[in-house]
N, CA, C and O atoms as a Maestro MAE file, in Angstrom:
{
 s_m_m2io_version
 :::
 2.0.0
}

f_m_ct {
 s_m_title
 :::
 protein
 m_atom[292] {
  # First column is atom index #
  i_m_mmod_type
  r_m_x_coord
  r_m_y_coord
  r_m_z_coord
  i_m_residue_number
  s_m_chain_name
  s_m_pdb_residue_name
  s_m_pdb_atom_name
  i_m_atomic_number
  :::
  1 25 26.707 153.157 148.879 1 A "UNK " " N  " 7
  2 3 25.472 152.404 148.884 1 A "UNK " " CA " 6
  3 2 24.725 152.673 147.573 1 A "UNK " " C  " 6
  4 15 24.573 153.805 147.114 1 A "UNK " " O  " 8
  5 25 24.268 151.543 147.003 2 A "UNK " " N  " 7
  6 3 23.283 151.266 145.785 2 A "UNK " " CA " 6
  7 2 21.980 151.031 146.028 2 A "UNK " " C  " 6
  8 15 21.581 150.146 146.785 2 A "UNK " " O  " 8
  9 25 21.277 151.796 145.409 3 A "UNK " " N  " 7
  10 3 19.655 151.312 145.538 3 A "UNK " " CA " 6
  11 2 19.115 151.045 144.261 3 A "UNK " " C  " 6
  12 15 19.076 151.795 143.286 3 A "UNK " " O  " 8
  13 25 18.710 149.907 144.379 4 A "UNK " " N  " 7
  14 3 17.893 149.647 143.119 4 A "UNK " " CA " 6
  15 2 16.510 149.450 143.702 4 A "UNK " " C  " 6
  16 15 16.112 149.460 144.867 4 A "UNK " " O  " 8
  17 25 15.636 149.192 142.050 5 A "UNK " " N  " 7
  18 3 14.393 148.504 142.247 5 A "UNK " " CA " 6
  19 2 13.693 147.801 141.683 5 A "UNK " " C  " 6
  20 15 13.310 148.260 140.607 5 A "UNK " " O  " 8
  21 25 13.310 146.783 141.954 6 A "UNK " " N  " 7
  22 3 12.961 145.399 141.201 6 A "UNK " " CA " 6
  23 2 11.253 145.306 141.579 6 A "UNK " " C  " 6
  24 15 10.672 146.022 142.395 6 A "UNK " " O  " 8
  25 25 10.708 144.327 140.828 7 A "UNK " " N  " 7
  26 3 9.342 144.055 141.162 7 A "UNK " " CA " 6
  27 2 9.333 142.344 140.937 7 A "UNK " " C  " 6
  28 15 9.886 141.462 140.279 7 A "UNK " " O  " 8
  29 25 8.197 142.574 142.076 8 A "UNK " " N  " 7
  30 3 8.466 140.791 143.122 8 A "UNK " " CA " 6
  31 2 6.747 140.590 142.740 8 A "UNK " " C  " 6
  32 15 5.933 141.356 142.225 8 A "UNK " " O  " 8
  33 25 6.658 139.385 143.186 9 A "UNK " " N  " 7
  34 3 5.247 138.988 143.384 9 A "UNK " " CA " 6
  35 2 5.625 137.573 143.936 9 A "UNK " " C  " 6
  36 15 6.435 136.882 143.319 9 A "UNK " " O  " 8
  37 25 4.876 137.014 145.427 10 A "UNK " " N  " 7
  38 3 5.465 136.003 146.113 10 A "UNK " " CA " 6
  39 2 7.028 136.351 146.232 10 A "UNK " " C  " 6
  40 15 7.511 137.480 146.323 10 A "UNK " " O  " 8
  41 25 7.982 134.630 146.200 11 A "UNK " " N  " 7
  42 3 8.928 134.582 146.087 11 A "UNK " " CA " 6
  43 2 9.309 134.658 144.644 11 A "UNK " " C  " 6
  44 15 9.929 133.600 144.534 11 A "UNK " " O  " 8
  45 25 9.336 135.143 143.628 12 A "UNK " " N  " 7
  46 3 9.244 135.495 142.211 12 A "UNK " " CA " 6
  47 2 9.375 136.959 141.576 12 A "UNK " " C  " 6
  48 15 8.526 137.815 141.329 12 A "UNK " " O  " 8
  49 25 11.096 136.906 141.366 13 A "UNK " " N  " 7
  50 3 11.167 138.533 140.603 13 A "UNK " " CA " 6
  51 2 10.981 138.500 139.004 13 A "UNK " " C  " 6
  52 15 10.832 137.442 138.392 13 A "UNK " " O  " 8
  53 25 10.998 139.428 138.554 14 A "UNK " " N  " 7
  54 3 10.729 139.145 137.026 14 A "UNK " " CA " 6
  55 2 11.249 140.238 136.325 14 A "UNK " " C  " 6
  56 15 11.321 141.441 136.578 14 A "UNK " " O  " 8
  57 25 11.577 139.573 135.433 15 A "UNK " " N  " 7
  58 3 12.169 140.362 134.023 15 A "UNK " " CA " 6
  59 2 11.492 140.800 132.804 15 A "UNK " " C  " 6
  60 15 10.933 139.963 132.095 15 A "UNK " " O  " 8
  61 25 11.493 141.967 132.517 16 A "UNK " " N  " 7
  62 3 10.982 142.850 131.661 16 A "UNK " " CA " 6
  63 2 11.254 143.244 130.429 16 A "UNK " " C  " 6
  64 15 12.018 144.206 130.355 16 A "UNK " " O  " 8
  65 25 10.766 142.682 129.195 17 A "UNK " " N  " 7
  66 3 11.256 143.190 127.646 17 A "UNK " " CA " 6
  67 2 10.589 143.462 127.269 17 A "UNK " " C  " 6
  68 15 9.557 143.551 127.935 17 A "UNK " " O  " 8
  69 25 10.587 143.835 125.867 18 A "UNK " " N  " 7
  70 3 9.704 144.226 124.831 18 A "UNK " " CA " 6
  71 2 8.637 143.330 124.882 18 A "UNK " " C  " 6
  72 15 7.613 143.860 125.314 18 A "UNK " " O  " 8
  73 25 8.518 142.073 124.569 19 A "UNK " " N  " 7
  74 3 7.730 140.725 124.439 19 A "UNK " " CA " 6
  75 2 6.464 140.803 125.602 19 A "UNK " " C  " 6
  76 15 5.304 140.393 125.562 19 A "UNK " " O  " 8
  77 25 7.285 141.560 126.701 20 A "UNK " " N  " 7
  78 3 6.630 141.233 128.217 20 A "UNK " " CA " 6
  79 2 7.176 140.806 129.044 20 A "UNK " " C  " 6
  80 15 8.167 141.457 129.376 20 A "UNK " " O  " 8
  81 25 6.926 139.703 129.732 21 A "UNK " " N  " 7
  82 3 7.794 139.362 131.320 21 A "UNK " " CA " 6
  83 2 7.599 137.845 131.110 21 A "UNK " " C  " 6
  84 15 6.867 137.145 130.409 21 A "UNK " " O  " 8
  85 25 8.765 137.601 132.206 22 A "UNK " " N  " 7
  86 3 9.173 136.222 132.610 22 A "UNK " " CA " 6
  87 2 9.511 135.952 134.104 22 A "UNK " " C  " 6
  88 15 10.175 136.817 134.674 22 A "UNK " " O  " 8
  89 25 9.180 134.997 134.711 23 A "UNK " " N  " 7
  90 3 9.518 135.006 136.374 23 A "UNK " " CA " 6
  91 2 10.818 134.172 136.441 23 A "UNK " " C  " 6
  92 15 11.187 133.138 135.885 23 A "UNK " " O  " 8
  93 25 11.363 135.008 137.324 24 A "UNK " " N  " 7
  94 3 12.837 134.610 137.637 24 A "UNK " " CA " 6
  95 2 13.573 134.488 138.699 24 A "UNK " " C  " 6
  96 15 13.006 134.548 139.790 24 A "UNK " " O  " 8
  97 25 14.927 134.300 138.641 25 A "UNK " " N  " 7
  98 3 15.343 134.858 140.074 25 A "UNK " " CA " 6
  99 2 15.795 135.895 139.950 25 A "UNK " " C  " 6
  100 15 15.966 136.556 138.926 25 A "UNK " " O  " 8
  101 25 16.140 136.232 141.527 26 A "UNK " " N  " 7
  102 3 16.658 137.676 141.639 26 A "UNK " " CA " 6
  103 2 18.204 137.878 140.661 26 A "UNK " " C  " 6
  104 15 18.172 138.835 139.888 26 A "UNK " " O  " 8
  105 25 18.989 137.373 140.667 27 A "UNK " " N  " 7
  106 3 20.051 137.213 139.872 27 A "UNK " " CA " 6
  107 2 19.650 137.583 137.954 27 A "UNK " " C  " 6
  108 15 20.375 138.391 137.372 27 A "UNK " " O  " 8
  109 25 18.646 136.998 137.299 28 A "UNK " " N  " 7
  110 3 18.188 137.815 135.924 28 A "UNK " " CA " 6
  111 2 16.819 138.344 136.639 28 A "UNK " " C  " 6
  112 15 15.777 137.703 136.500 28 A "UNK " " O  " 8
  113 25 16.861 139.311 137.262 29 A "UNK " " N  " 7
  114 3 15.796 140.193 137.201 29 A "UNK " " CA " 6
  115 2 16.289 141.242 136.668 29 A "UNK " " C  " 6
  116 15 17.453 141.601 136.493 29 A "UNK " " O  " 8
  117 25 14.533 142.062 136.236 30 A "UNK " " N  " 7
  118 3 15.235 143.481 135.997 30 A "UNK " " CA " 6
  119 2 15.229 144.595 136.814 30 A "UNK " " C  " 6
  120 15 14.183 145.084 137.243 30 A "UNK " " O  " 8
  121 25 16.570 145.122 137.107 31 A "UNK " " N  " 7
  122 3 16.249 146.705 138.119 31 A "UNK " " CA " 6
  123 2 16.697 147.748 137.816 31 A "UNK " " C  " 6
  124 15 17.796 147.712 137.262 31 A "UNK " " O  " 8
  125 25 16.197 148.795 137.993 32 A "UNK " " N  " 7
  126 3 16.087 150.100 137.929 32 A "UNK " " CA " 6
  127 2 16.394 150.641 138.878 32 A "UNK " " C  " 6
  128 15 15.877 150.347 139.955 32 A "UNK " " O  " 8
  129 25 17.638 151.910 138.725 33 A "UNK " " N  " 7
  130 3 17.854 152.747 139.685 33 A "UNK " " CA " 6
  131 2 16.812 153.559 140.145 33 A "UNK " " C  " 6
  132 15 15.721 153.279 139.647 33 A "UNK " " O  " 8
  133 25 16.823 154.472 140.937 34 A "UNK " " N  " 7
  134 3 15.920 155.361 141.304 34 A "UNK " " CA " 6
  135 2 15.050 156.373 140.166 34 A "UNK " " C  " 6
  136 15 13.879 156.719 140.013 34 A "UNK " " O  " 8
  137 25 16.248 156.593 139.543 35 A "UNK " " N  " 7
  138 3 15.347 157.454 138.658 35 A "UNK " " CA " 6
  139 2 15.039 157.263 137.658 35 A "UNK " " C  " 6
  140 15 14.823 158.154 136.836 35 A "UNK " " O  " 8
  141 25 14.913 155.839 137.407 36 A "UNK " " N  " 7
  142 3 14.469 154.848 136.191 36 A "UNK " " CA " 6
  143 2 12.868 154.110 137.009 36 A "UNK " " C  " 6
  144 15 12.178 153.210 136.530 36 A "UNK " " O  " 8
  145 25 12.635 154.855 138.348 37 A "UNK " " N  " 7
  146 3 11.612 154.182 138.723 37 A "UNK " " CA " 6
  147 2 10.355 153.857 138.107 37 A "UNK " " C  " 6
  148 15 9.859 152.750 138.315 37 A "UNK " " O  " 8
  149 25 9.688 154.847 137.242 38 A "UNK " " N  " 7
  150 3 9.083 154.709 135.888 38 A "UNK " " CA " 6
  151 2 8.659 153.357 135.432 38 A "UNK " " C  " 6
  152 15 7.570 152.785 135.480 38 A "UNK " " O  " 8
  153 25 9.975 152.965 134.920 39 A "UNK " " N  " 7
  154 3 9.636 152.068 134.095 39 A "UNK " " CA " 6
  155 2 9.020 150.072 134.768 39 A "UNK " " C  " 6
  156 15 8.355 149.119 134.361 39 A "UNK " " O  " 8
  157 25 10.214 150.686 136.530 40 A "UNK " " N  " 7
  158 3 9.247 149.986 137.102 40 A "UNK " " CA " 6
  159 2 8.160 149.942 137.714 40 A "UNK " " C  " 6
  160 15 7.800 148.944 138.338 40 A "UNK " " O  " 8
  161 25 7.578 150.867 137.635 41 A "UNK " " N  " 7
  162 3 5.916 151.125 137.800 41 A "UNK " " CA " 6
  163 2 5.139 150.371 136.544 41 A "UNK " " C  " 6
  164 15 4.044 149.839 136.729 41 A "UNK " " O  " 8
  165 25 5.717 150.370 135.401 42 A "UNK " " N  " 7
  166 3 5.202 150.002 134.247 42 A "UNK " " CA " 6
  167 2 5.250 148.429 134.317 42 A "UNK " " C  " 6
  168 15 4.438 147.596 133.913 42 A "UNK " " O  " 8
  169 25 6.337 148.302 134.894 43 A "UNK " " N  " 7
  170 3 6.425 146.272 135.131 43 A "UNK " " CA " 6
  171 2 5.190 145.978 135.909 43 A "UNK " " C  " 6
  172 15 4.280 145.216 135.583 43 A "UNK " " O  " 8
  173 25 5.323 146.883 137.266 44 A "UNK " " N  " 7
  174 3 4.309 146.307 138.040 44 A "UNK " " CA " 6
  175 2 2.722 146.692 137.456 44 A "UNK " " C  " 6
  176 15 1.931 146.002 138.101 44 A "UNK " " O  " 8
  177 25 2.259 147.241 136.823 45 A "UNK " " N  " 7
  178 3 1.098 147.585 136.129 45 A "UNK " " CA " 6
  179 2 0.872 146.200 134.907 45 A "UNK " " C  " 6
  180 15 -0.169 145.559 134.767 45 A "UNK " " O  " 8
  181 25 1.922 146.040 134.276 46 A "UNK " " N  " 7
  182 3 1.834 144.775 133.450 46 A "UNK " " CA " 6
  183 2 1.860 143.441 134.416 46 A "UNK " " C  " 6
  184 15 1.303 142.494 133.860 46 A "UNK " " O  " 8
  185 25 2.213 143.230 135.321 47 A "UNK " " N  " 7
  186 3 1.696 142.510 135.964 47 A "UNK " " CA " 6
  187 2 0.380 142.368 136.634 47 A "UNK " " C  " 6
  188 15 -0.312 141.354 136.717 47 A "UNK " " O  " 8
  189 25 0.080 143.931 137.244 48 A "UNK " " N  " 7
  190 3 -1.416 143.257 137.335 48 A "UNK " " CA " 6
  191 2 -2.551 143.442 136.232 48 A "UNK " " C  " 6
  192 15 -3.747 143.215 136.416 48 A "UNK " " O  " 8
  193 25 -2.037 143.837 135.202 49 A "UNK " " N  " 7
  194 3 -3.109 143.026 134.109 49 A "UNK " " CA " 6
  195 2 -3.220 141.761 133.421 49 A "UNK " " C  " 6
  196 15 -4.070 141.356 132.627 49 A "UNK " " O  " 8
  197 25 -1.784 141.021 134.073 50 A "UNK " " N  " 7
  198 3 -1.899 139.773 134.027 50 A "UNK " " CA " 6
  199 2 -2.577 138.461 135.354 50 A "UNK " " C  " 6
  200 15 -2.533 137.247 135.554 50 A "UNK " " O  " 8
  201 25 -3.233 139.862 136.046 51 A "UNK " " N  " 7
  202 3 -3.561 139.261 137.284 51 A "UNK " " CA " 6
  203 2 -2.773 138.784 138.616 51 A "UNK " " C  " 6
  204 15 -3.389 138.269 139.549 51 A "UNK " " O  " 8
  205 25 -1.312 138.997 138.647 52 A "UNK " " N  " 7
  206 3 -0.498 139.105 139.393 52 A "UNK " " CA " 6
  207 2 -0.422 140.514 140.600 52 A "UNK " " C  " 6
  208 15 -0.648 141.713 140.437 52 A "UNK " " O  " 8
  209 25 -0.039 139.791 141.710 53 A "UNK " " N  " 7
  210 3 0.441 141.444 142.773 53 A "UNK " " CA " 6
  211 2 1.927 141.627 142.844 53 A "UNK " " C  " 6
  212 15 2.800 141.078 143.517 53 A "UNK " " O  " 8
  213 25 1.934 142.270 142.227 54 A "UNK " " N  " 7
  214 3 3.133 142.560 141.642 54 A "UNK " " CA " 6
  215 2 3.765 143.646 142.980 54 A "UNK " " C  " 6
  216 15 2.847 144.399 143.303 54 A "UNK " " O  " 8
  217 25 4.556 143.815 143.497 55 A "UNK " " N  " 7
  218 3 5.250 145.139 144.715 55 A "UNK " " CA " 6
  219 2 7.042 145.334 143.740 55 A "UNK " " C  " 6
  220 15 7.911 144.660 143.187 55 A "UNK " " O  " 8
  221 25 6.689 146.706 144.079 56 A "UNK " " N  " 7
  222 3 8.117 147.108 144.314 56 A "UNK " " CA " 6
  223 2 9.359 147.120 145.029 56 A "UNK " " C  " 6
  224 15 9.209 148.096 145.763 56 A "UNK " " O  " 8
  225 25 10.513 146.635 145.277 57 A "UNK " " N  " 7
  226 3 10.759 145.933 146.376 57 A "UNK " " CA " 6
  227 2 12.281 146.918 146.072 57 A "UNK " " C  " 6
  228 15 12.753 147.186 144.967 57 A "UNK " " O  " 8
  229 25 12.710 147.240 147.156 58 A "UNK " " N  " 7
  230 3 14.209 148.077 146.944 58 A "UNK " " CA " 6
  231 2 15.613 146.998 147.349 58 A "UNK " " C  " 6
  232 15 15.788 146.253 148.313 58 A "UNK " " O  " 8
  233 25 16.190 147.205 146.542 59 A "UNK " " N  " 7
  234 3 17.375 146.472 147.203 59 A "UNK " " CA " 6
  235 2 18.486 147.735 147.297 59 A "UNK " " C  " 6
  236 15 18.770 148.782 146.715 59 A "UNK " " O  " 8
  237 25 18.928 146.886 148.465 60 A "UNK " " N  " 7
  238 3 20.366 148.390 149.042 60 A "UNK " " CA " 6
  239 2 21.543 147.388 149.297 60 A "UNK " " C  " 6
  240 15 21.558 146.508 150.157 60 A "UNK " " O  " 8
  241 25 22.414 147.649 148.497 61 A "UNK " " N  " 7
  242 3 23.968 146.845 147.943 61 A "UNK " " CA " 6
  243 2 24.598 148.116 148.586 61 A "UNK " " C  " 6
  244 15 24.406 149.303 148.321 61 A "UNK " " O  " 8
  245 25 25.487 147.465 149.602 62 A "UNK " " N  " 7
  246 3 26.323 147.943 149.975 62 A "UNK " " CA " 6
  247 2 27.978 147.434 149.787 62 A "UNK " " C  " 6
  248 15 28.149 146.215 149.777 62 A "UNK " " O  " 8
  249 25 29.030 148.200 149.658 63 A "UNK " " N  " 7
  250 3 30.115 147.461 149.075 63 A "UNK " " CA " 6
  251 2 31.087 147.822 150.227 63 A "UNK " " C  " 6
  252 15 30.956 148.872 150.855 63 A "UNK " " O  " 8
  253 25 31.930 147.047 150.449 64 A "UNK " " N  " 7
  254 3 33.051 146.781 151.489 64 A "UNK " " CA " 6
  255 2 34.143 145.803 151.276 64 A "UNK " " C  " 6
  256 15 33.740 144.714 150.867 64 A "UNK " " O  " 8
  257 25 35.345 145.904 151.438 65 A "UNK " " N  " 7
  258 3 36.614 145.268 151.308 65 A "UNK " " CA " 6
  259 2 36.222 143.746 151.652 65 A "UNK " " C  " 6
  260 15 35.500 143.525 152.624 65 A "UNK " " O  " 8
  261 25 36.677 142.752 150.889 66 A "UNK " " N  " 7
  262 3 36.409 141.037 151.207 66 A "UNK " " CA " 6
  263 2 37.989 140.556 150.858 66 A "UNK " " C  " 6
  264 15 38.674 140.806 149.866 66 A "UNK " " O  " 8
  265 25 38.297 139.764 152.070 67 A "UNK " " N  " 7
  266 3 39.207 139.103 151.896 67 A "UNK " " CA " 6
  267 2 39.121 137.637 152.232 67 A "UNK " " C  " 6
  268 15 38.429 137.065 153.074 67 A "UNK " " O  " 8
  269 25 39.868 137.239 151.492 68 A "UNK " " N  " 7
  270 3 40.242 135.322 151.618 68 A "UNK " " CA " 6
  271 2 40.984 135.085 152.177 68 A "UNK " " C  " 6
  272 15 42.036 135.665 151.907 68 A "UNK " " O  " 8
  273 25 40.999 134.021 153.417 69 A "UNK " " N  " 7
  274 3 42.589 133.439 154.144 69 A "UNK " " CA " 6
  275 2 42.604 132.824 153.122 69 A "UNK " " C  " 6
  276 15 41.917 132.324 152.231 69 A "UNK " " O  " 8
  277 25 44.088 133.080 153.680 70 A "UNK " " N  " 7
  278 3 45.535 131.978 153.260 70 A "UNK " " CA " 6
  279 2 44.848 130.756 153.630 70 A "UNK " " C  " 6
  280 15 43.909 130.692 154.422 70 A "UNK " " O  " 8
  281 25 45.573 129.435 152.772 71 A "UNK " " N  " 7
  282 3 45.094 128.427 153.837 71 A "UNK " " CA " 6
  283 2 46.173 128.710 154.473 71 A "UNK " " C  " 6
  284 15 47.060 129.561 154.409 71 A "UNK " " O  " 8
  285 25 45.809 127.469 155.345 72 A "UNK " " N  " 7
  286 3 47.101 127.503 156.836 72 A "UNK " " CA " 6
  287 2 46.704 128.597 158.120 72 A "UNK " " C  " 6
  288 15 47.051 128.503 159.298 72 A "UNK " " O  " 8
  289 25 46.092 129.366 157.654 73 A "UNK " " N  " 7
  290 3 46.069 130.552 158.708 73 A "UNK " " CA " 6
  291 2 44.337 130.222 159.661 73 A "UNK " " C  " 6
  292 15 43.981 130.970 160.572 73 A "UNK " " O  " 8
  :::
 }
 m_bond[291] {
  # First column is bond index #
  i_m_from
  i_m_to
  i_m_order
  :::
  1 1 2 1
  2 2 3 1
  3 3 4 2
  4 3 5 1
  5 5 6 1
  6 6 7 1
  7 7 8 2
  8 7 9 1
  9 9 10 1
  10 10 11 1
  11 11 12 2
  12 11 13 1
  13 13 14 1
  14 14 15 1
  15 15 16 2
  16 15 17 1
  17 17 18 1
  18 18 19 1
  19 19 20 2
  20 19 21 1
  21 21 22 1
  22 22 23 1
  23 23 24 2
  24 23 25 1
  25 25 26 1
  26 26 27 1
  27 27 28 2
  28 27 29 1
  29 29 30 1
  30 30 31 1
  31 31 32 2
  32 31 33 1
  33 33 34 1
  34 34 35 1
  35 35 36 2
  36 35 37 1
  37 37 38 1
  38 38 39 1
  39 39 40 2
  40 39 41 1
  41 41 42 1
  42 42 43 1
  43 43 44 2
  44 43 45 1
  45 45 46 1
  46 46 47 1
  47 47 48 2
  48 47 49 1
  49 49 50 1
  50 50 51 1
  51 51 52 2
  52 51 53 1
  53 53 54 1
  54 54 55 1
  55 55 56 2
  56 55 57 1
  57 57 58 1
  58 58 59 1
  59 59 60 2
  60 59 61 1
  61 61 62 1
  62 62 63 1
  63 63 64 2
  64 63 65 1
  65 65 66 1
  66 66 67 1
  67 67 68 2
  68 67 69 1
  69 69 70 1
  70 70 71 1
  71 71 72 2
  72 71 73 1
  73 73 74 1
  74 74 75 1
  75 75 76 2
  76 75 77 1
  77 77 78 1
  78 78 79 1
  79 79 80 2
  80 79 81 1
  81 81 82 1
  82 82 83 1
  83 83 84 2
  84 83 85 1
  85 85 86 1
  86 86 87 1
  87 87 88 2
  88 87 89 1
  89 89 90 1
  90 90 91 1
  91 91 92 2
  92 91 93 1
  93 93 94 1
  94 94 95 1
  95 95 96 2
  96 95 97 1
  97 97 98 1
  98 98 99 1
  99 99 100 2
  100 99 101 1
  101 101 102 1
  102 102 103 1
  103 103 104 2
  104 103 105 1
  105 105 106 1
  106 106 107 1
  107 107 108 2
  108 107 109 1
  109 109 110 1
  110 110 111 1
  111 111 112 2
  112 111 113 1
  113 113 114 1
  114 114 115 1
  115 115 116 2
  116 115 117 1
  117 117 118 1
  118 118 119 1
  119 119 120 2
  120 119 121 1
  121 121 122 1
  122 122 123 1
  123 123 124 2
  124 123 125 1
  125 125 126 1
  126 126 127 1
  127 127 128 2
  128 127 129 1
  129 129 130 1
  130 130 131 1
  131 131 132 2
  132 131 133 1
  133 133 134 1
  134 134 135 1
  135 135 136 2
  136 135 137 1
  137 137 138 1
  138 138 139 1
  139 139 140 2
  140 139 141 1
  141 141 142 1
  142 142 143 1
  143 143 144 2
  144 143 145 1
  145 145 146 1
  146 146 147 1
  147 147 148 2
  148 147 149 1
  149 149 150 1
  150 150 151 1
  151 151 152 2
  152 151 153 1
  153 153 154 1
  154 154 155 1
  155 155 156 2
  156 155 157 1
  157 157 158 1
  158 158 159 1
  159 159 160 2
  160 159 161 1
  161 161 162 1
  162 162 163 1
  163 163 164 2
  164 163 165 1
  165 165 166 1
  166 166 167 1
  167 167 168 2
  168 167 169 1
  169 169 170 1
  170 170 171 1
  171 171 172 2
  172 171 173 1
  173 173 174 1
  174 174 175 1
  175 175 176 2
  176 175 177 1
  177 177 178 1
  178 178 179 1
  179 179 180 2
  180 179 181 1
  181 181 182 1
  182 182 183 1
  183 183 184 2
  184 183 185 1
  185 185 186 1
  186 186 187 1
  187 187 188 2
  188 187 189 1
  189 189 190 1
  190 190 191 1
  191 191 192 2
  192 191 193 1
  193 193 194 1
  194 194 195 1
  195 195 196 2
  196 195 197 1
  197 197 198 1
  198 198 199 1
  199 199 200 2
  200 199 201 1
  201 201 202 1
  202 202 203 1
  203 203 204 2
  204 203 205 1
  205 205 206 1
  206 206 207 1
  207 207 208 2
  208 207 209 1
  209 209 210 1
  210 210 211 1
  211 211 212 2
  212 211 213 1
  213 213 214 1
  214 214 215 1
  215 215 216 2
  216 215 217 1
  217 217 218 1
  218 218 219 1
  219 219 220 2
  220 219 221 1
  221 221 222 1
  222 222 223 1
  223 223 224 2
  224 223 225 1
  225 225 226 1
  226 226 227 1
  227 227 228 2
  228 227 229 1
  229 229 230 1
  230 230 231 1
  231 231 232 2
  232 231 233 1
  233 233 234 1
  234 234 235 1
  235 235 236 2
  236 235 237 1
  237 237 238 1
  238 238 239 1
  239 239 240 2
  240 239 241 1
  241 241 242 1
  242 242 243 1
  243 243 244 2
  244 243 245 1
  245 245 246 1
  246 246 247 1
  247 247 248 2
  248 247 249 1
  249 249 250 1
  250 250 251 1
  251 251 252 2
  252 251 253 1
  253 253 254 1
  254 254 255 1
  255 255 256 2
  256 255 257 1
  257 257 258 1
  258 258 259 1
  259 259 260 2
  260 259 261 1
  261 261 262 1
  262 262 263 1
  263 263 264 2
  264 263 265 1
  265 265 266 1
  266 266 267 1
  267 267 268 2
  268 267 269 1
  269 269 270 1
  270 270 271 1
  271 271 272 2
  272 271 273 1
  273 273 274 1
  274 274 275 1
  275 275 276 2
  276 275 277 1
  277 277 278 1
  278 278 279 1
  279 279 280 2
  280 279 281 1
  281 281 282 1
  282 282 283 1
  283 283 284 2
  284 283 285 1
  285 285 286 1
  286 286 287 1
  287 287 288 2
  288 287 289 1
  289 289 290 1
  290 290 291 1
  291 291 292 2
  :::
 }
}
């Protein structure tokens, strides 16, 4: 199991650079493992000085064997 952590506001995650932020989907967001939590404290702080409510939101990726039928089967 993986835990990351991203910062949301509404349905809207967002991505974090030098420049500042952009709202996105979850797919180009930016996340941080646990002990990179830091820096997302720093996203969500730049968000609310842009007047946004910005939350921290965890995602937990879990990985397990996936298989495809055959066709026919």
């Amino acid at each position: 199991m993986i835990e990351l952590i991203v910062v949301k506001a509404g349905d809207d995650y967002f991505r974090f650079t030098q420049d500042g932020f952009t709202r996105c989907s979850m797919n180009k967001a930016s996340v941080y493992p646990l002990d990179h939590l830091d820096q997302a404290i720093k996203g969500q702080a730049e968000l609310k000085k842009a007047g946004l409510d910005g939350k921290l939101m965890k995602l937990v990726i879990t990985e397990e064997p996936f298989e495809i039928a055959e066709e026919g089967e």
